[in-house]
TIGURO-307400 format. One record per residue (C-alpha): residue in one letter; x, y, z. Coordinates in steps of 0.2 Angstrom, whole numbers, padded with zeros to 4 digits, always signed. Layout:
N
AXYZ/...
//
This chain:
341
X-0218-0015+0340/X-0233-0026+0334/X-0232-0038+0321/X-0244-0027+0310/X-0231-0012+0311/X-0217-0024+0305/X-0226-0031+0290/X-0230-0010+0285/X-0209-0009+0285/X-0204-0017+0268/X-0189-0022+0267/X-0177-0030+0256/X-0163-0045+0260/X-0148-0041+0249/X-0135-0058+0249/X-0117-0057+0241/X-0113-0073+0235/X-0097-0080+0228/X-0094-0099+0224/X-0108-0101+0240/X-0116-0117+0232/X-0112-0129+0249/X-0123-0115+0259/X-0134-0102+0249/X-0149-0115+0249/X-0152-0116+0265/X-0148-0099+0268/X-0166-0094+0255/X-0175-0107+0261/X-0175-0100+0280/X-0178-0082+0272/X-0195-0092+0264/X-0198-0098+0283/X-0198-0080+0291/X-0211-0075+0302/X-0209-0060+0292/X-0206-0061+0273/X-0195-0050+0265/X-0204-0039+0249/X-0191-0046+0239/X-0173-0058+0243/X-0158-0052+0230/X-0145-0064+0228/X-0131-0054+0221/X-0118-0068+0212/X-0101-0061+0213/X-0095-0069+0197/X-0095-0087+0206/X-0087-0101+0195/X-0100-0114+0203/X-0118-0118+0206/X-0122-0103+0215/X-0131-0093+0201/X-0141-0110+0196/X-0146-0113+0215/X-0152-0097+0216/X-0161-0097+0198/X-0168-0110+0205/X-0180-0100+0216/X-0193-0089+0208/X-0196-0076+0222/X-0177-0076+0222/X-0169-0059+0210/X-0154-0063+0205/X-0141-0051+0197/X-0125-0058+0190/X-0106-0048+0189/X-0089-0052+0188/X-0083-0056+0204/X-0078-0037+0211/X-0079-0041+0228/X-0093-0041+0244/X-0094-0022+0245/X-0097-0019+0227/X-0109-0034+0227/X-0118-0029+0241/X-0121-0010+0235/X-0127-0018+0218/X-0142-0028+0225/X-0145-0013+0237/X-0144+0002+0223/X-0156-0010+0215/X-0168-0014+0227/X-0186-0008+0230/X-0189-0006+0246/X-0184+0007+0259/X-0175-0001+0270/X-0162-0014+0265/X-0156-0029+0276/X-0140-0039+0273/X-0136-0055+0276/X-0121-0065+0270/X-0122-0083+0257/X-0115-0095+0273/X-0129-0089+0287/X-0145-0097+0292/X-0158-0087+0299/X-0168-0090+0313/X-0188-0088+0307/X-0190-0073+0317/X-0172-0063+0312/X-0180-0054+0301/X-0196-0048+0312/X-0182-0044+0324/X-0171-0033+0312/X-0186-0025+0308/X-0193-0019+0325/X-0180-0004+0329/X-0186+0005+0313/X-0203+0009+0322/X-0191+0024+0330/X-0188+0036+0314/X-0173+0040+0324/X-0166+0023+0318/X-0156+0021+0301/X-0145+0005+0305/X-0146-0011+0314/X-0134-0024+0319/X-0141-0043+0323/X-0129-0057+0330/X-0120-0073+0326/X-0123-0089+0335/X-0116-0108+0330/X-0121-0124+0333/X-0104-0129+0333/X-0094-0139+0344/X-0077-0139+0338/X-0064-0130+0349/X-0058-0117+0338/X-0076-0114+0331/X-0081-0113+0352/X-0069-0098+0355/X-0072-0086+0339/X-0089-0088+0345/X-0088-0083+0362/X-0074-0071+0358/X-0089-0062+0347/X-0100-0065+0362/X-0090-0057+0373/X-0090-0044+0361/X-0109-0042+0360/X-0109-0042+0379/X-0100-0024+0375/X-0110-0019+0363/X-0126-0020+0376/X-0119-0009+0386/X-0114+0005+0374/X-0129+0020+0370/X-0119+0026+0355/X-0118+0011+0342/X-0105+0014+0327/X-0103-0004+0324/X-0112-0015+0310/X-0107-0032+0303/X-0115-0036+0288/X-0117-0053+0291/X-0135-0046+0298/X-0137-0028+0296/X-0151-0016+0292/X-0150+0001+0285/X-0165+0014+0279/X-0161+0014+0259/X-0161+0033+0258/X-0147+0036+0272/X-0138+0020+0263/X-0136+0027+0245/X-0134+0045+0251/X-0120+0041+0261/X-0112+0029+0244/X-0113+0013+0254/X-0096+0002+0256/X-0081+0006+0253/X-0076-0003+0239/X-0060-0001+0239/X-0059-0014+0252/X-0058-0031+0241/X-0062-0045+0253/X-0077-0047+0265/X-0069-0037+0281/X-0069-0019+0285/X-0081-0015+0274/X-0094-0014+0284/X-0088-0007+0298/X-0081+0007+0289/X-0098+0013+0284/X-0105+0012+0302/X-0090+0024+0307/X-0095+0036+0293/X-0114+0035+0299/X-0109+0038+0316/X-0096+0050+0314/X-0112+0060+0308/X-0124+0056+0321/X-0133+0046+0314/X-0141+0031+0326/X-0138+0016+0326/X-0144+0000+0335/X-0140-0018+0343/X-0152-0032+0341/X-0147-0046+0350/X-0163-0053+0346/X-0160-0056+0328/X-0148-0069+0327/X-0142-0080+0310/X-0132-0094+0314/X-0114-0097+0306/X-0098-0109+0304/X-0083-0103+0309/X-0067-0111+0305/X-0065-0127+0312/X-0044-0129+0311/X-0030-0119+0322/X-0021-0111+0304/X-0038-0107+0293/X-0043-0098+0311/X-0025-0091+0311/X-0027-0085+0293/X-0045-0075+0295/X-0037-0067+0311/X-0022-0061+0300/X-0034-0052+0288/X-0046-0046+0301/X-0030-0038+0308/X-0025-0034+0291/X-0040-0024+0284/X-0044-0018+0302/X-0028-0006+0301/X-0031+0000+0283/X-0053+0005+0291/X-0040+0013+0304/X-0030+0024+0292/X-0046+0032+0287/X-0054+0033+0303/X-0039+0035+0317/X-0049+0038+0332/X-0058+0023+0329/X-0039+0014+0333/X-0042+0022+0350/X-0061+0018+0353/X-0076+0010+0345/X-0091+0001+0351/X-0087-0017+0347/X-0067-0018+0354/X-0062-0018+0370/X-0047-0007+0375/X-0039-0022+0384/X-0040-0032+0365/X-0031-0018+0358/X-0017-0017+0370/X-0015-0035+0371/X-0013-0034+0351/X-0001-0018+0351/X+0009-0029+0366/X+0008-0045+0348/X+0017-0032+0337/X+0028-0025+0351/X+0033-0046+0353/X+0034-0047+0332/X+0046-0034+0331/X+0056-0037+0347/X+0061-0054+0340/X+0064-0048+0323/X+0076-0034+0331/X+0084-0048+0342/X+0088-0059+0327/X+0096-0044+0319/X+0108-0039+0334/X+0112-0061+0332/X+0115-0060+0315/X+0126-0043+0318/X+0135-0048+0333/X+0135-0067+0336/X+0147-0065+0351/X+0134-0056+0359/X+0122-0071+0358/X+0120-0075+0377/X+0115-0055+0380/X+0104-0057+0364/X+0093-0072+0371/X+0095-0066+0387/X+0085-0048+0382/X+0074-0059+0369/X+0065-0070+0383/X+0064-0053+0396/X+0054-0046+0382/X+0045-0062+0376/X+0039-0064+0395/X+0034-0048+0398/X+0024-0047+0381/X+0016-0063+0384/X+0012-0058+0400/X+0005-0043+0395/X-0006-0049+0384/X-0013-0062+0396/X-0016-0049+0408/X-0027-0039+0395/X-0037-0053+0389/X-0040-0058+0408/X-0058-0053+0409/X-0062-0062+0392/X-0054-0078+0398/X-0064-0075+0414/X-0078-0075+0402/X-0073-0091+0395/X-0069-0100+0410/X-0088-0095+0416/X-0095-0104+0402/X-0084-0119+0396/X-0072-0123+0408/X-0060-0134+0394/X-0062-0121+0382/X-0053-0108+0395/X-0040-0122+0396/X-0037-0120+0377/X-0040-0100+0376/X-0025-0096+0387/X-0011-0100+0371/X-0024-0095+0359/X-0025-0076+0364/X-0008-0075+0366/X-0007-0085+0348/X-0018-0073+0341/X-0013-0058+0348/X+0005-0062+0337/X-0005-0064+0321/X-0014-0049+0324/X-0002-0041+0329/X+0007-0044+0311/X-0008-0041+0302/X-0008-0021+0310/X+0009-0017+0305/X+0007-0024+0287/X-0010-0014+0285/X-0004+0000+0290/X+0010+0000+0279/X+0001-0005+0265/X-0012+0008+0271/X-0001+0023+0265/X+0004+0029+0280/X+0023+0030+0274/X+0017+0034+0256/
//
């Protein structure tokens, strides 16, 4: 689509922010750099306790609405309820946008076909636990190329027409932290048909966790708020435009290895004479789920391998590692997602 058509598209950048003071700077100032400038930037402070509402005062083509903290969903259907413009772009406090991202989320609405649009992460990172939640995303994207039917949207750099947005009463906010949210809505838009598209052209770049456990922890809420989205949207559990299938064995196979163990430390506990049959059944299990869920994340640690040979090295406990805390985090969400209420 020409430049021309682009700029006729007016669109408004929507950013939730909460206690974002070390990143939301440089976050506006590559907004203000965009081939394409956004009719107007809304910085939504999600009742933030540091300088993030000053910072973002601080800019005079910067609108800034201020709430108690409720949450990215609620934040982010306050600035776009409130917004002028017809299509509405999200992008989260801790990404930097590249100067043409926006040009880029932009071009698909030139089809009126079009009412949502999903951009991509990159990193300059280099540490190995920020290396690996990268390509794992990547790997993901490299999916989501191949896939006609989209129902997949992160909001970290996401696009939506503003009528199909409000009439379809955005996020969900009864999901509290920034995951599932987002997600949920592009199921409800594509369980209606509605078309949806992959930019990998429009990229922000972001930071990752850096250590082993603070990658551990987002992984365990991922997990966790994945399988409450899951409740609402079973089929979804089964098939979806930015998962794999072998993933979602591989995690099934980390809850199967979660609650082996717990069931063997029972039967020990129970019948302590029985200790060598105990271990004996407990390591038959912990080998075949381990191996399992290296088998299903063989063609992703092929994709690793192709790319950063020592990082493949590394990724061979990690999947199985994260397989466990995902695992956990499925069977917690969906008990806690009603299921046995």
């Amino acid at each position: 689509m020409p430049k021309k058509m682009v700029n006729e598209l007016s669109a408004s950048v929507v950013i939730p922010a909460y206690n974002a003071e070390k990143t939301l700077a440089e976050c506006i100032d590559a907004l203000l750099q965009q081939t394409v400038l956004p009719n107007e930037i809304m910085v939504v402070d999600d009742g933030s306790t540091d300088e993030t509402k000053t910072i973002a005062e601080a800019y005079s083509l910067v609108k800034v609405i201020s709430q108690k903290n409720q949450g990215p969903a609620n934040a982010r259907n306050k600035g776009a309820y409130a917004s002028k413009s017809p299509i509405i772009v999200f992008l989260d406090s801790d990404c930097v946008p590249d100067k043409n991202w926006l040009e880029e989320m932009l071009h698909p609405f030139a089809d009126e076909k079009v009412v949502g649009v999903q951009g991509v992460y990159k990193t300059n990172q280099r540490e190995l636990v920020a290396r690996f939640d990268q390509l794992d995303i990547e790997y993901r994207y490299e999916r989501m190329k191949r896939i006609k039917k989209l129902d997949w949207i992160g909001s970290y750099s996401a696009a939506y027409r503003k009528k199909i947005f409000v009439a379809n009463k955005g996020f969900d906010e009864s999901f509290p932290r920034a995951s599932g949210e987002d997600a949920e809505f592009s199921y409800r838009l594509a369980e209606k048909g509605y078309q949806l598209v992959f930019n990998p052209r429009a990229i922000v770049y972001h930071t990752h966790p850096q250590s082993f456990w603070n990658f551990l922890n987002v992984e365990y809420f991922r997990a966790y708020w994945r399988m409450r989205m899951y409740v609402k949207h079973p089929l979804k559990a089964v098939r979806d435009s930015y998962t794999p299938h072998t993933l979602k064995i591989a995690v099934f196979l980390g809850a199967v290895l979660v609650v082996g163990a717990i069931l063997s430390l029972i039967g020990f506990a129970l019948e302590f004479h029985r200790l060598p049959n105990i271990l004996s059944f407990l390591s038959l299990g912990l080998g075949i789920s381990i191996g399992g869920i290296l088998t299903m994340n063989l063609p992703f640690l092929f994709f690793v391998f192709q790319r950063d040979f020592v990082l493949g090295i590394f990724s061979i406990p990690l999947v199985v590692t994260r397989a466990i805390v995902f695992g956990i985090g499925v069977m917690r969400g969906f008990i806690d997602g009603g299921v046995w209420q």
